[in-house]
C-alpha positions as CSV (number, residue, x, y, z in Angstrom):
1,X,172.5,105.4,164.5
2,X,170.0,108.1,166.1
3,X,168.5,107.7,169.3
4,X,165.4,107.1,169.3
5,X,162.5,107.9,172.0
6,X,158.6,107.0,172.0
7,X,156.7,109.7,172.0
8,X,154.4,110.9,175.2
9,X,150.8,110.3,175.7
10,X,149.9,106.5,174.9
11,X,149.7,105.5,178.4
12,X,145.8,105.9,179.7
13,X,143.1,107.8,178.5
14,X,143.4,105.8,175.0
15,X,139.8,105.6,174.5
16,X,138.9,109.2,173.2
17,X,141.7,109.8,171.3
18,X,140.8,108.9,167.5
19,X,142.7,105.9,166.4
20,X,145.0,108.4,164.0
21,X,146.5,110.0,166.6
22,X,147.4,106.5,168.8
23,X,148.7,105.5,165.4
24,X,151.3,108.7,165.2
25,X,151.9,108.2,168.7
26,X,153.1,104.5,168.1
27,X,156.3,105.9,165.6
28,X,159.2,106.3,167.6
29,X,160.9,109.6,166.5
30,X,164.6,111.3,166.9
31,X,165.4,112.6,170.6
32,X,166.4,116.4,170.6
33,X,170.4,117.5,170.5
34,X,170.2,117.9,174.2
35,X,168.7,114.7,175.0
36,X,171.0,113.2,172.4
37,X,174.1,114.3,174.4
38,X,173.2,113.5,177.9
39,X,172.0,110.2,176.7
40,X,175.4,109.3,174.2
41,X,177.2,110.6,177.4
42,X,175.3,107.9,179.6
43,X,176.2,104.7,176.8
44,X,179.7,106.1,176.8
45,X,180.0,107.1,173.7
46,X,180.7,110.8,174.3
């Protein structure tokens, strides 16, 4: 599978961001090819 990565910014200072954008921050999304390697190469898998 892909490895996956929360995305940044849904640690504090919740309150006067609109509840769309905590929403979109909740989703998990793909890491970047670089990330990607580095982490597969920590697992072992690479």
């Amino acid at each position: 599978g892909k490895i996956m990565h929360e995305r940044a910014g849904k640690r504090h200072l919740l309150e006067h961001k609109s509840s769309r954008v905590t929403r979109r921050l909740s989703q998990e999304s793909s890491a970047k090819s670089t990330v990607t390697m580095t982490a597969k190469r920590m697992l072992g898998l690479k």
